[in-house]
N, CA, C and O of each residue as an XYZ file, in Angstrom:
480
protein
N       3.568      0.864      9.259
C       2.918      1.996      8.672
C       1.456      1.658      8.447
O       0.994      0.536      8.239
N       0.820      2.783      8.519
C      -0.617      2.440      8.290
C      -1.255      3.419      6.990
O      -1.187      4.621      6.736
N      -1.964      2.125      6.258
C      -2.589      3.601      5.288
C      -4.109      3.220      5.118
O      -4.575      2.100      4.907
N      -4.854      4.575      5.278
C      -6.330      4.419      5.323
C      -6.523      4.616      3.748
O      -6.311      5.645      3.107
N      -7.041      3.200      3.212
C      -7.848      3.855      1.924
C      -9.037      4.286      1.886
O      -9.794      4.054      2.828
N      -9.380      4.885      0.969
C     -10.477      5.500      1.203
C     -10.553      6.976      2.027
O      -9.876      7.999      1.921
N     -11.874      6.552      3.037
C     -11.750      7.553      3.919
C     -12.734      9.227      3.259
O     -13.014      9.199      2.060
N     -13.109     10.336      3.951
C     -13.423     11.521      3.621
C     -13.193     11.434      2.244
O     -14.154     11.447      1.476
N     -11.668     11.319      1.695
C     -11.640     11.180      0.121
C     -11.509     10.118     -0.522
O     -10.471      9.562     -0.879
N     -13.322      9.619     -0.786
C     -12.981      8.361     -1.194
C     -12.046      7.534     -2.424
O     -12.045      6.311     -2.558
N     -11.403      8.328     -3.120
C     -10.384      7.720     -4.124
C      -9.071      8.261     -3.624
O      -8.294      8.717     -4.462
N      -8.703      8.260     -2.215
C      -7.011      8.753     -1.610
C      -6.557      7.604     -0.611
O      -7.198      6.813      0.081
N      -5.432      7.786     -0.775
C      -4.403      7.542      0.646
C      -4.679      8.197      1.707
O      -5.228      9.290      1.564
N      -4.339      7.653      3.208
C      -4.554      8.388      4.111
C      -5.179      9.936      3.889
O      -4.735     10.952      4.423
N      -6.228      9.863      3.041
C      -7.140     11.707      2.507
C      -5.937     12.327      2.262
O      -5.422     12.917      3.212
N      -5.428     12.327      1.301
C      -4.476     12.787      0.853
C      -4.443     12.152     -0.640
O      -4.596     10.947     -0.839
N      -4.213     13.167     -1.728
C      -4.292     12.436     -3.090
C      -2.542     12.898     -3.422
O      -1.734     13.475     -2.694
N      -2.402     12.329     -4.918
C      -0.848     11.617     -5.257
C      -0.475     13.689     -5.270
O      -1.349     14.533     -5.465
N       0.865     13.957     -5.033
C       1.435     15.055     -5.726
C       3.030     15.162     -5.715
O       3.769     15.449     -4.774
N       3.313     14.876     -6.912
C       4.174     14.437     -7.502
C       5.559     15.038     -6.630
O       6.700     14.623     -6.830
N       5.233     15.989     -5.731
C       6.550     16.751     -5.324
C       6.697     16.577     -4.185
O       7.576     17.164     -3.553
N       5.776     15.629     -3.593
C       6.049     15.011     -2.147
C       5.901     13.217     -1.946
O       5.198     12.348     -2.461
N       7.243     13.257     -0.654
C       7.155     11.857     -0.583
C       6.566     11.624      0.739
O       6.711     12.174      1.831
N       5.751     10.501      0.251
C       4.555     10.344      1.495
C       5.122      9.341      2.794
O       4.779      9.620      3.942
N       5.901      8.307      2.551
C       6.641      7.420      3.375
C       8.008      7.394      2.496
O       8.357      7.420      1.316
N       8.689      7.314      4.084
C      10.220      6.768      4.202
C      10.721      5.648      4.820
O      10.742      5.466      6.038
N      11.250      4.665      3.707
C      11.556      3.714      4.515
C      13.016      3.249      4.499
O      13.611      3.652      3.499
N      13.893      2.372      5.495
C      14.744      2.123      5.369
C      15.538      0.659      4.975
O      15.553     -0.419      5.569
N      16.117      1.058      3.849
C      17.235      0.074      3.442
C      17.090     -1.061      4.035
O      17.163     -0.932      5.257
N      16.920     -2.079      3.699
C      16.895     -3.689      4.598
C      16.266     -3.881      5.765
O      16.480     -4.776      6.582
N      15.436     -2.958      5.821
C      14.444     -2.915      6.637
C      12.883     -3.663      6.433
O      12.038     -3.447      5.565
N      12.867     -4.512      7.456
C      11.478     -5.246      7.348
C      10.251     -4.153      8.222
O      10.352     -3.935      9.429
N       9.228     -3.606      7.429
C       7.775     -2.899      7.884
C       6.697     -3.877      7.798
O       6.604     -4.690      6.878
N       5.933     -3.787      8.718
C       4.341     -4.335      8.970
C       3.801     -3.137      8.494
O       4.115     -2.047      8.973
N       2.544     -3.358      7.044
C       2.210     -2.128      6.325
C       0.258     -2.519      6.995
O      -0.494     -3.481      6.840
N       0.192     -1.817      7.381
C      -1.188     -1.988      7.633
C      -2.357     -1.069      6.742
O      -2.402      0.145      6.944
N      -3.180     -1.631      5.869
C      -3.986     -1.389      5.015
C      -5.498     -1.312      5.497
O      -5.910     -2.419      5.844
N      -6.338     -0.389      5.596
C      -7.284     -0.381      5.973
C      -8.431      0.308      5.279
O      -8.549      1.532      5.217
N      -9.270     -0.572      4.758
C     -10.386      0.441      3.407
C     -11.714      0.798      4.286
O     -12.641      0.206      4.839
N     -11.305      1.942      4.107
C     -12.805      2.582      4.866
C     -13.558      3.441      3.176
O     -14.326      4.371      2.932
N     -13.027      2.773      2.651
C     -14.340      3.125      1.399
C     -15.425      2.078      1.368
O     -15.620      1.284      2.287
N     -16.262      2.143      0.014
C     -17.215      1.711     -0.079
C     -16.742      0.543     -1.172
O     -17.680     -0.194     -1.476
N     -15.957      0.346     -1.576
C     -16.126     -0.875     -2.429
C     -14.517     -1.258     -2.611
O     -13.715     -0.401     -2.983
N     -14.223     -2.269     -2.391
C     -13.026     -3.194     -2.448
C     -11.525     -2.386     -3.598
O     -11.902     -2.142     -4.744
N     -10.672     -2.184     -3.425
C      -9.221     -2.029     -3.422
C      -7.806     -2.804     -3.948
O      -7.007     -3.288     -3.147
N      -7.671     -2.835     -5.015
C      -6.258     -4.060     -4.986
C      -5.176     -2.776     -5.266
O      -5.044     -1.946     -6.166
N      -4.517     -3.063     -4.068
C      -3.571     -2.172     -3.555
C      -2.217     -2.913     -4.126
O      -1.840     -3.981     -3.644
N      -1.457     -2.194     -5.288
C      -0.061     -2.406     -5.449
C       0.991     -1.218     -5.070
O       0.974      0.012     -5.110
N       2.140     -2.476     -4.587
C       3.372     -1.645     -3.766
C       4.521     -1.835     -4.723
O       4.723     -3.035     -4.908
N       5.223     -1.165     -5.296
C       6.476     -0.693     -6.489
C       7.773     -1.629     -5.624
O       7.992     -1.254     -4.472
N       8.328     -2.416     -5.981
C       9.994     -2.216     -5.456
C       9.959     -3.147     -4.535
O      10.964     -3.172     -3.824
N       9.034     -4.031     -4.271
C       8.948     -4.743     -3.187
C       7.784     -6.113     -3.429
O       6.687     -6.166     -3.984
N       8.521     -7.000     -2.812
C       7.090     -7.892     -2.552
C       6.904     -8.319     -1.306
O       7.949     -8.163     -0.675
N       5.880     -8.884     -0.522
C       5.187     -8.815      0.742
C       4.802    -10.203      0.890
O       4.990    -11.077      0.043
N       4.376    -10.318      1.766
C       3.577    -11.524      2.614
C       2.228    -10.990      3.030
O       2.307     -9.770      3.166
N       0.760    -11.551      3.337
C      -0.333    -10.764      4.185
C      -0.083    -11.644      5.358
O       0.243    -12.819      5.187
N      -0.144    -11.414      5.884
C      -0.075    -11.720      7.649
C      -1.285    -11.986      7.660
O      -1.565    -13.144      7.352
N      -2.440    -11.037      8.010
C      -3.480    -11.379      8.225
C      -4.367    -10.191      7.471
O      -3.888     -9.182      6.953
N      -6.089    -10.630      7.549
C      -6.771    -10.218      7.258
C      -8.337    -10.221      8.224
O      -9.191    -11.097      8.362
N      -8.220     -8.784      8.790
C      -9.114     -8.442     10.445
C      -8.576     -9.574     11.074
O      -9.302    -10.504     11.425
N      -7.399     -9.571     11.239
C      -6.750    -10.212     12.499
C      -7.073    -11.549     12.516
O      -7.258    -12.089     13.607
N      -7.229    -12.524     10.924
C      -7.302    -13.858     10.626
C      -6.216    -13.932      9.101
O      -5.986    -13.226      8.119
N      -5.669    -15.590      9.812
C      -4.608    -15.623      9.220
C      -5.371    -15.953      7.582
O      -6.389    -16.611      7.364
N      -4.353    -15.144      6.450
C      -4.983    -15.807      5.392
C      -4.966    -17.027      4.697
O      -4.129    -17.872      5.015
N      -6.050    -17.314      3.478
C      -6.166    -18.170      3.404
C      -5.089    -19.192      2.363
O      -4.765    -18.491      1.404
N      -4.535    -20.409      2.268
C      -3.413    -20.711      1.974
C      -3.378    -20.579      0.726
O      -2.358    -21.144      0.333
N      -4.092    -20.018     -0.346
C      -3.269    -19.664     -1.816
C      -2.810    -18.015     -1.935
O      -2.377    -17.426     -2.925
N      -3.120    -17.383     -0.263
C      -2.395    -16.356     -0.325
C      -1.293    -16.289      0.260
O      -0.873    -15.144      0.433
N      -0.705    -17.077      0.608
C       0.503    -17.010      1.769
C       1.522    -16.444      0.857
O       2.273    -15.588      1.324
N       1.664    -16.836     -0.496
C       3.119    -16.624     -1.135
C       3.435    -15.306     -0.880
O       2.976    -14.576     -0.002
N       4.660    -14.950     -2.138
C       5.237    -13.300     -2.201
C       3.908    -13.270     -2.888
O       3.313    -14.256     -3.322
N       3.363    -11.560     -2.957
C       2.428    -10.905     -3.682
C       3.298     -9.121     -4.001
O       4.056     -8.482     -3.273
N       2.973     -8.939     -4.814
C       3.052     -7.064     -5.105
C       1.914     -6.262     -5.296
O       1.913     -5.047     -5.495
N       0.585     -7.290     -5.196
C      -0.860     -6.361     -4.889
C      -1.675     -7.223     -4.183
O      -1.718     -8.453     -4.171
N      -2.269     -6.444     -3.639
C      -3.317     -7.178     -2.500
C      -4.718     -6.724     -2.671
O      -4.508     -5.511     -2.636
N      -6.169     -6.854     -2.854
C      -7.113     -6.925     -2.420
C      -7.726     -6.809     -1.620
O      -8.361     -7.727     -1.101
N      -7.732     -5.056     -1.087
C      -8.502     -4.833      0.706
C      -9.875     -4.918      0.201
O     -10.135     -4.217     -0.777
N     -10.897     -5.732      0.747
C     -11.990     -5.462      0.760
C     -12.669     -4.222      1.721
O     -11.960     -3.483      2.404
N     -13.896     -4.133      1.672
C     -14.754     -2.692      2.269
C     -15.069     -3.183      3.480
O     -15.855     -4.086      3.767
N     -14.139     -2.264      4.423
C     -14.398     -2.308      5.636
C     -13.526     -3.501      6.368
O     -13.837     -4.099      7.398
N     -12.155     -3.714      5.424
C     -11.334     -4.730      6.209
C     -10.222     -3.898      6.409
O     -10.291     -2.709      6.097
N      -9.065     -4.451      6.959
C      -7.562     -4.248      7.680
C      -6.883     -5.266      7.183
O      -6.996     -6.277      7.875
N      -6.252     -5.375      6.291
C      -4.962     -6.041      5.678
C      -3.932     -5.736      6.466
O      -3.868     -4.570      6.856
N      -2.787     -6.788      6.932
C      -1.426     -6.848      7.242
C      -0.408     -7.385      6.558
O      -0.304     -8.558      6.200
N       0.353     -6.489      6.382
C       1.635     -7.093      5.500
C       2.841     -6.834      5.774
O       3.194     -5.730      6.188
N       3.713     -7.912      5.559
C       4.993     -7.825      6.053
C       5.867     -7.868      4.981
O       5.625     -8.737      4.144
N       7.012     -7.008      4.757
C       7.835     -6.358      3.842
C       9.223     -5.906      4.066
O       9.600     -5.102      4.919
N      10.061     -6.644      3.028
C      11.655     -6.299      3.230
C      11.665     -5.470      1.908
O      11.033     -5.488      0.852
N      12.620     -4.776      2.425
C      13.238     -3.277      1.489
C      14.648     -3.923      0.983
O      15.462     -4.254      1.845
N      14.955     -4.109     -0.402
C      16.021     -4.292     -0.685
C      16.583     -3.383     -1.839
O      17.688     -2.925     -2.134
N      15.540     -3.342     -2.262
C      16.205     -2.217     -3.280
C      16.136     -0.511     -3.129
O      15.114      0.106     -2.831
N      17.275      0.009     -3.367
C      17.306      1.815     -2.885
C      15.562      2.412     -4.069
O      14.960      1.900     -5.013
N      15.445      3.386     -3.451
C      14.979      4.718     -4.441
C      15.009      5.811     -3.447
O      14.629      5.936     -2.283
N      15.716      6.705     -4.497
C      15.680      7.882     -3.137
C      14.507      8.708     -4.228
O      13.771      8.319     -5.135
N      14.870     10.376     -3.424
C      13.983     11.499     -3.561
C      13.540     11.680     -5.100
O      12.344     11.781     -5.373
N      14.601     11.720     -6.171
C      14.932     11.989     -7.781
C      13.868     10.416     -8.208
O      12.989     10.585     -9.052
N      13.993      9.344     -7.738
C      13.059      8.567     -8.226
C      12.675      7.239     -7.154
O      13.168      6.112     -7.184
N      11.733      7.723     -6.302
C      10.708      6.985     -5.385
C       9.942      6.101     -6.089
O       9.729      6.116     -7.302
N       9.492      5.242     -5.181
C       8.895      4.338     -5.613
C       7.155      4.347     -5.503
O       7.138      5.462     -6.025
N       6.263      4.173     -5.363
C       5.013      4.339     -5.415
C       4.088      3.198     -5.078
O       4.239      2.121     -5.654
N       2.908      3.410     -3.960
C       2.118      2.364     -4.037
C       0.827      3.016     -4.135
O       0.677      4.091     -3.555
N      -0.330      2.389     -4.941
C      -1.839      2.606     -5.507
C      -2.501      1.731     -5.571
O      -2.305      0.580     -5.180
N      -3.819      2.412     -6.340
C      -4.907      1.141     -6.209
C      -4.819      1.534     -7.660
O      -4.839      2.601     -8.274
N      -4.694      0.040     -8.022
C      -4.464     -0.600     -9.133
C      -5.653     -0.388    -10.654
O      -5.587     -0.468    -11.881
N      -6.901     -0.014     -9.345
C      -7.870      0.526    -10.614
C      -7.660      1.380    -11.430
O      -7.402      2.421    -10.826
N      -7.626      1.530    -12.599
C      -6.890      2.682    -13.365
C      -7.372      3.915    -13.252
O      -6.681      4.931    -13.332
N      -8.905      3.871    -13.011
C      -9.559      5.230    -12.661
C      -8.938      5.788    -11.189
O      -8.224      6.756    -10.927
N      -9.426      4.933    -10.511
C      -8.534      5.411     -9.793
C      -7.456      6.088     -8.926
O      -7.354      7.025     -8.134
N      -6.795      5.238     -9.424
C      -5.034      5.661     -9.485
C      -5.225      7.127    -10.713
O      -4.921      8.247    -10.304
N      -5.461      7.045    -11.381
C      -5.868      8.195    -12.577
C      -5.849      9.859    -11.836
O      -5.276     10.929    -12.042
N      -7.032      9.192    -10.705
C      -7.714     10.654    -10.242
C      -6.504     10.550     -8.787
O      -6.942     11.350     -7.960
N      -5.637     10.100     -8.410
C      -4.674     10.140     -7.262
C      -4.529      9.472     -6.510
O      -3.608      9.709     -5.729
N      -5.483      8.065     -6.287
C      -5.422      7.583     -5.163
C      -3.439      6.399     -5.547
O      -3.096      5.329     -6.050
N      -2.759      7.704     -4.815
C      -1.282      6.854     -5.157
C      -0.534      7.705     -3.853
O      -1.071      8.662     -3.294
N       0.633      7.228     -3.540
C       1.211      7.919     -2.796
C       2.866      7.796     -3.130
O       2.861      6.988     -4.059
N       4.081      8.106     -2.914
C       4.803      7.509     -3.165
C       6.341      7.310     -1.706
O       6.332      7.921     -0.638
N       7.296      6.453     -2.097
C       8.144      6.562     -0.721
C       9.747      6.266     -1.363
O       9.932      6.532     -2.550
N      11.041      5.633     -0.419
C      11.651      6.580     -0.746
C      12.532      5.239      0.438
O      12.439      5.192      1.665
N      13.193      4.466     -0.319
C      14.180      3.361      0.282
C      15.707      3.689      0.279
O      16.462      3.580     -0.687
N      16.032      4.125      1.576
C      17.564      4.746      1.988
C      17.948      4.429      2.972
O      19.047      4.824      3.362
């Protein structure tokens, strides 16, 4: 999956802000995704994912550096990079209560930049 932060609306998900009555990704049950993160805003991002923890693969297509290798549940896109992350789904949330990933800034996340998804 890919999500543009930033972008036309600079405090959204793929230009798209949070609304509570839609789910933005679906993913499946024990399923491993490559989440690709990409900030086309103007100033740096620590992107947290609900229900899950990750690995970064890489960062602009360089491996990261070794005090990031562990599990993480937020990441740090800087301006004008491409984060990769790799992710197992183990725990359910369906439609009644999804799970959610944002940028962690409280303003932020405040004004929408959130999206949410939906492990079945």
């Amino acid at each position: 999956m890919s999500l543009g932060v930033g972008g036309q609306n600079l405090f959204s998900i793929n230009d798209q802000f949070m609304q509570m009555n839609l789910i933005n990704q679906r993913v499946r049950l024990g399923g491993v995704e490559i989440w690709e993160l990409r900030n086309e805003a103007h100033m740096a991002h620590p992107i947290h994912v609900h229900g899950v923890s990750y690995q970064v693969l890489s960062r602009d297509g360089a491996s990261p550096p070794e005090w990031e290798c562990g599990h993480k549940d937020t990441v740090l896109v800087h301006r004008d990079e491409t984060v990769r992350l790799a992710m197992r789904f183990t725990q359910r949330a369906d439609e009644a209560h999804p799970y959610m990933y944002h940028c962690h800034i409280l303003e932020h996340e405040g004004i929408g930049m959130m999206g949410q998804f939906t492990v079945l």
